[in-house]
C-alpha positions in Angstrom: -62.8 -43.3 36.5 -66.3 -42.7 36.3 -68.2 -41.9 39.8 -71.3 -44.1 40.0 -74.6 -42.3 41.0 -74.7 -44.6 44.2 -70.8 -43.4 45.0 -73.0 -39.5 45.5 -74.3 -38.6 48.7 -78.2 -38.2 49.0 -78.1 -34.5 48.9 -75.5 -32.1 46.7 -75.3 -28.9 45.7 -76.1 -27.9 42.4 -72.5 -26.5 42.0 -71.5 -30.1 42.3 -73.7 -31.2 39.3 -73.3 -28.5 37.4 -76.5 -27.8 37.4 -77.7 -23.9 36.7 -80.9 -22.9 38.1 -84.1 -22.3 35.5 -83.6 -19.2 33.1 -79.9 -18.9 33.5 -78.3 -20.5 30.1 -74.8 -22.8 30.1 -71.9 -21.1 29.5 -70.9 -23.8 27.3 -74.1 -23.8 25.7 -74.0 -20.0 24.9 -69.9 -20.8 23.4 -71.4 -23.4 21.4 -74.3 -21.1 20.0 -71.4 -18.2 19.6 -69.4 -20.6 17.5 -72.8 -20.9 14.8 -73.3 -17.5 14.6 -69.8 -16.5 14.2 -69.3 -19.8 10.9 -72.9 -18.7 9.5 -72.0 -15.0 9.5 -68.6 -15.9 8.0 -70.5 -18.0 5.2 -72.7 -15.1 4.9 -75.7 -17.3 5.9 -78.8 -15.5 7.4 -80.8 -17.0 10.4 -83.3 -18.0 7.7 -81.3 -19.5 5.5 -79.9 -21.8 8.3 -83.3 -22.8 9.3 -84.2 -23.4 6.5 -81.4 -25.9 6.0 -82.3 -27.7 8.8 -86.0 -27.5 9.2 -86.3 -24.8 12.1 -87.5 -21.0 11.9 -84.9 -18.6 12.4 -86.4 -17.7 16.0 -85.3 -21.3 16.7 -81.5 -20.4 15.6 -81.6 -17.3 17.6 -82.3 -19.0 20.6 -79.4 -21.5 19.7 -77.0 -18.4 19.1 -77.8 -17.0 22.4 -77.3 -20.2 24.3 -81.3 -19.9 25.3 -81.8 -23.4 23.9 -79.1 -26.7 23.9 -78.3 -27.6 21.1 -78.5 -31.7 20.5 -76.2 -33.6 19.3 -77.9 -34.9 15.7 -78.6 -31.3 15.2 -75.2 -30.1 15.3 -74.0 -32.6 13.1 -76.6 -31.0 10.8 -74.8 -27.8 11.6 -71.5 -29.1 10.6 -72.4 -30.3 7.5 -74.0 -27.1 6.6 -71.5 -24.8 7.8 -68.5 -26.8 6.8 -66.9 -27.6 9.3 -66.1 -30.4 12.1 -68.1 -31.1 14.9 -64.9 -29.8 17.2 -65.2 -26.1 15.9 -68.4 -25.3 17.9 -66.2 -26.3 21.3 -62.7 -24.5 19.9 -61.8 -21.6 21.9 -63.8 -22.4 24.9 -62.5 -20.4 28.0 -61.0 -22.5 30.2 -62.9 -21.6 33.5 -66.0 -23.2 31.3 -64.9 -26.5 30.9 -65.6 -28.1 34.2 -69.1 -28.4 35.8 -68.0 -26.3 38.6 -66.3 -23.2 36.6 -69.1 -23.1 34.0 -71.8 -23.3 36.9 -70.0 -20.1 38.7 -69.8 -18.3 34.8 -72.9 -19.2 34.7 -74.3 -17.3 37.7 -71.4 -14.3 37.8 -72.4 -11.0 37.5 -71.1 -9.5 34.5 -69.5 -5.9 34.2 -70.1 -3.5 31.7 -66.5 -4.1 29.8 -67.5 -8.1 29.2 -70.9 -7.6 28.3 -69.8 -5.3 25.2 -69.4 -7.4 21.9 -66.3 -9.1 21.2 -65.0 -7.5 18.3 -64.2 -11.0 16.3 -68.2 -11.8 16.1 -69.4 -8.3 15.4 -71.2 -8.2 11.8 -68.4 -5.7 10.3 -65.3 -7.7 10.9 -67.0 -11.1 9.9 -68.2 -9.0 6.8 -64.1 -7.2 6.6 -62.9 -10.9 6.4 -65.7 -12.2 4.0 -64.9 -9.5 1.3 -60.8 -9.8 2.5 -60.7 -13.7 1.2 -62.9 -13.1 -1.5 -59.8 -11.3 -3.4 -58.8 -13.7 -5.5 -55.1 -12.3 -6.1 -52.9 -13.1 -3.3 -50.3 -10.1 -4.0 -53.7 -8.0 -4.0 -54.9 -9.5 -0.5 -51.2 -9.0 1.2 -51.3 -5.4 -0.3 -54.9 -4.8 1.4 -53.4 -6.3 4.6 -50.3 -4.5 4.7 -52.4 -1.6 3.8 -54.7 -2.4 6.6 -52.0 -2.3 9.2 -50.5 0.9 8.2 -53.8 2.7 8.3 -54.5 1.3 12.5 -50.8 2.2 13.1 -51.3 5.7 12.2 -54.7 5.6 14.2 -52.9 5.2 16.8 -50.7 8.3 16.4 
């Protein structure tokens, strides 16, 4: 059930509204952006090309991808539409910590170390370019072949 405003005490903590100070961005705002970049990279969509979609400079998107800026909810409908896909994709995947006020508020303001600050290697320009090329070989005995040949090339890195 829904708490009413009048059911909260005078004074609460930020943590308690979820609240981030000025400056810091919401986790869930930066997954949200994350998910844009990774479907427009994948469509092979530049920043421009976005904007221009949807009436916006790239800068604008930028700050979108990064989480700087929230991103309403007309506007990513627009997004969905343009990148093909449902309105659901830009929350898939979301860490679990994130999805309550409290746990995105403490992402939000955590300290990050050195090995989570370095780019997941699923949005990283190469292996959203890898995959682009990957399904655009039409024959599907030539695609398992480049797979399988894929796999035994990082096994034997591994050696």
């Amino acid at each position: 059930m829904a708490r009413d405003k009048a059911d909260l005490p005078e004074r609460y903590s930020r943590a308690e509204t979820g609240r981030l100070p000025p400056g810091v961005p919401n986790p869930v705002d930066v997954h949200v952006g994350g998910r844009v970049r990774l479907r427009r990279t994948l469509l092979g969509l530049s920043q421009e090309k976005l904007g221009d979609a949807v009436g916006l400079t790239f800068q604008q998107i930028q700050k979108y991808e990064k989480g700087a800026n929230r991103i309403g909810a007309s506007r990513l409908y627009q997004f969905s539409e343009i990148l093909d896909v449902a309105v659901s994709y830009f929350f898939e995947d979301m860490p679990t910590e994130i999805k309550s006020r409290r746990g995105a508020y403490q992402m939000g303001l955590r300290d990050q170390d050195q090995e989570v600050l370095k780019a997941d290697p699923m949005v990283r320009r190469e292996t959203l370019e890898l995959v682009r090329y990957y399904y655009r070989i039409s024959n599907p005995e030539v695609r398992k072949n480049v797979f399988e040949l894929t796999k035994t090339l990082a096994r034997g890195a591994k050696l």
